[in-house]
C-alpha positions in Angstrom: 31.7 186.2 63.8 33.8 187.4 67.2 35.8 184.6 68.6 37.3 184.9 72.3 40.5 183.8 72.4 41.5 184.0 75.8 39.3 185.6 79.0 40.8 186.1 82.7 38.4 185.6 85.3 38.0 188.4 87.7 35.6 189.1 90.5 33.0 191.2 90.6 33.7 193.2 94.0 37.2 193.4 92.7 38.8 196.9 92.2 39.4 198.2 88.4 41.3 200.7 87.2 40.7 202.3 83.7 37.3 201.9 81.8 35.0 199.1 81.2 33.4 198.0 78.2 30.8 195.5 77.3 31.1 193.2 73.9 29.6 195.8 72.3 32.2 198.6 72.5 29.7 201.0 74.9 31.2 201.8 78.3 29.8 200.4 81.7 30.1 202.0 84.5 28.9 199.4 87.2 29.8 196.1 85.8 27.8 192.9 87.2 28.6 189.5 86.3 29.6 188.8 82.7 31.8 189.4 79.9 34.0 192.5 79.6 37.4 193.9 77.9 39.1 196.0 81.0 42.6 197.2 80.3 42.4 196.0 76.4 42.0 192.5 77.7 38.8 190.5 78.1 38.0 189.4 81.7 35.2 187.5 82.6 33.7 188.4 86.4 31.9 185.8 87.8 
């Protein structure tokens, strides 16, 4: 079992720099709303 400790909401029309992964460890390249880890930190874009 994964537990989230701590998630930063973002916005999803704002700018990222450095790759984006999903939960799963596979890279997204246009993220929508959800659930991500940007920058080794999970951020949640609503």
């Amino acid at each position: 079992m994964t537990v989230i400790d701590d998630a930063f909401a973002g916005n999803a029309d704002a700018t990222v720099s450095g790759p984006v992964f999903d939960l799963q460890g596979r890279r997204v390249e246009n993220p929508g709303k959800g659930l991500y880890i940007i920058n080794n930190k999970k951020v949640i874009i609503k």
